[in-house]
VOGU-3710 file (C-alpha; in Angstrom, 3 decimals, decimal comma):
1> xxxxxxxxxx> 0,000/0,000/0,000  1,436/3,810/-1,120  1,524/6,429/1,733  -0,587/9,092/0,782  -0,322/12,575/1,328  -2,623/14,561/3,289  -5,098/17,019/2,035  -6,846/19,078/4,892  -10,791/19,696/4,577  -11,096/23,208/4,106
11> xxxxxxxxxx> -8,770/22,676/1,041  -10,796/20,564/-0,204  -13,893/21,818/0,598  -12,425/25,306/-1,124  -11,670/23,261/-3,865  -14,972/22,203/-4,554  -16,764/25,210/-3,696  -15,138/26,821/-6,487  -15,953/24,433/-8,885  -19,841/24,340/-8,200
21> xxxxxxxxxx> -21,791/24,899/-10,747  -24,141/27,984/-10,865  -27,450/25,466/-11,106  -27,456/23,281/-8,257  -28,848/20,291/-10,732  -25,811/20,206/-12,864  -23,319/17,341/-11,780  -19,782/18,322/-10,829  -16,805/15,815/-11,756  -14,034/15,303/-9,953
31> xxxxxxxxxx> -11,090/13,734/-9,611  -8,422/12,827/-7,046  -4,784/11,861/-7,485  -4,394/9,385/-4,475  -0,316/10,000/-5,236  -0,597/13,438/-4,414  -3,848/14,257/-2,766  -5,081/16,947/-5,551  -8,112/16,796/-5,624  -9,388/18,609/-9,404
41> xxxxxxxxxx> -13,494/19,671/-9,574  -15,167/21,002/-12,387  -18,754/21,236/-13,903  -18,693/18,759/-17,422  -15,596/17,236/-16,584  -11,802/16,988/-15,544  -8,726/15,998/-17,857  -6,768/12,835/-16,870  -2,959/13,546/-16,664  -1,147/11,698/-19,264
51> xxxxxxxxxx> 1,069/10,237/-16,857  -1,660/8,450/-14,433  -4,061/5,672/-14,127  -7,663/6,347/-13,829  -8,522/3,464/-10,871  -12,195/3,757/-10,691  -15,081/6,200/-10,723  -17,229/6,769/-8,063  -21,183/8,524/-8,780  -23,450/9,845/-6,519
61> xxxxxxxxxx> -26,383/8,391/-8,537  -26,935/4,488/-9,673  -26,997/3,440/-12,909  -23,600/5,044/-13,393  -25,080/8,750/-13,354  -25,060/12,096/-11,524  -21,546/13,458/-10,141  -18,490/12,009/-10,137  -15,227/11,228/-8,087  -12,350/9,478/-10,415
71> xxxxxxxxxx> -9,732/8,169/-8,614  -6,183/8,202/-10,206  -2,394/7,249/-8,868  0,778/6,743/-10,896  0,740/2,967/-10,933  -2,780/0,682/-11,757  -3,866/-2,428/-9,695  -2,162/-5,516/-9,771  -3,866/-8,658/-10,277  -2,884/-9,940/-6,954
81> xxxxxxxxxx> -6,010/-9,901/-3,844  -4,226/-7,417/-1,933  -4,682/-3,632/-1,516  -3,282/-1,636/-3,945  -4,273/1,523/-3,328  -6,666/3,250/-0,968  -8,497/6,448/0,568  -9,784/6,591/4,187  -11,791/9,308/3,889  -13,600/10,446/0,928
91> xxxxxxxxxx> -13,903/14,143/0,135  -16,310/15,808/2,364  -18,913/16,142/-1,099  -18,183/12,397/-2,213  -18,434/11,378/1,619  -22,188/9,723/2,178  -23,168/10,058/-1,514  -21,980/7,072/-3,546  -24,512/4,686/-5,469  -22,788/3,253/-7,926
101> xxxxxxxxxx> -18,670/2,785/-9,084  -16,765/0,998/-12,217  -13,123/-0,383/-12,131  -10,578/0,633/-14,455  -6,950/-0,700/-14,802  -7,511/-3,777/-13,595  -8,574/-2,301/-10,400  -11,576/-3,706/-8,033  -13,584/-1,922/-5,476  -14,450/-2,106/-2,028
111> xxxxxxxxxx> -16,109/0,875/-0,392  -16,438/1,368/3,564  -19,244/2,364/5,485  -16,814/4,425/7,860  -13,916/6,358/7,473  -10,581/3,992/7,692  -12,399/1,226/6,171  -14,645/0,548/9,377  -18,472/-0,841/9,610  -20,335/-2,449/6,553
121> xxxxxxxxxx> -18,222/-2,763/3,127  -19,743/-3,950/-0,372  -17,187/-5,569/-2,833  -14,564/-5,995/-3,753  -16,031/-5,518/-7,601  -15,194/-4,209/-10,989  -17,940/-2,842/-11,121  -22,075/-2,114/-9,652  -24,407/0,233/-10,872  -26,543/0,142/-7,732
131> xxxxxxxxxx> -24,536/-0,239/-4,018  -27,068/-1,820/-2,166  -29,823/-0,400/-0,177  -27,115/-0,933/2,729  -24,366/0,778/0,829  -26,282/4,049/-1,071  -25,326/6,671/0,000  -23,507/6,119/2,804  -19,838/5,066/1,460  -16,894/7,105/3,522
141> xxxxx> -13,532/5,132/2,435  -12,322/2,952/-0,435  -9,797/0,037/-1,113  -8,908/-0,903/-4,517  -7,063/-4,434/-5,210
//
């Protein structure tokens, strides 16, 4: 597992204030370098560097819809069972919002109930376009293997 560098909540919470979109309705996309800890919003979409992985995407609606939170790093999953990379705690606007995720680059997820992968968990998975009535909307941390 990578060390990852820490991001304080008002940064990120300034962050994503300034990328909210003037109607409330429209989605925001974001996405998070778990090498670094940027954390990129913007209203239509966000740019992947050249130089990283996209992991997996994480949306606030199911069926693969409303906003999103992609999670990139330097280095994609292995296709060994063990963690490969990981979050604790998911930005304050992802935090308690997440109904649906898809793996990318080779990468499976397992999302947390609590912050520092405490309480109920669903996955590990490629992919699910609905969480669970146990899961919506109530993810705070995620593994990926």
């Amino acid at each position: 597992m990578r060390t990852r560098i820490p991001v304080t909540a008002a940064t990120l919470v300034l962050l994503i204030a300034t990328a909210t979109p003037a109607n409330a309705d429209e989605p925001v996309d974001c996405v998070l370098n778990l090498d670094t800890g940027v954390l990129t919003c913007a209203p239509g979409g966000v740019a992947a560097m050249a130089t990283t992985y996209t992991l997996a995407t994480l949306y606030t609606a199911s069926g693969y819809g409303g906003s999103t939170l992609t999670l990139q790093a330097s280095t994609p999953c292995d296709t060994n069972s063990d963690v490969d990379h990981s979050w604790s705690s998911l930005p304050s606007a992802f935090n308690d919002t997440v109904s649906s995720f898809a793996g990318a680059s080779n990468c499976q997820v397992k999302l947390f109930e609590n912050v520092s992968y405490g309480g109920s968990s669903v996955g590990p998975a490629t992919s699910m376009s609905y969480v669970g009535d146990t899961m919506n909307d109530k993810a705070s941390s995620v593994q990926l293997s």
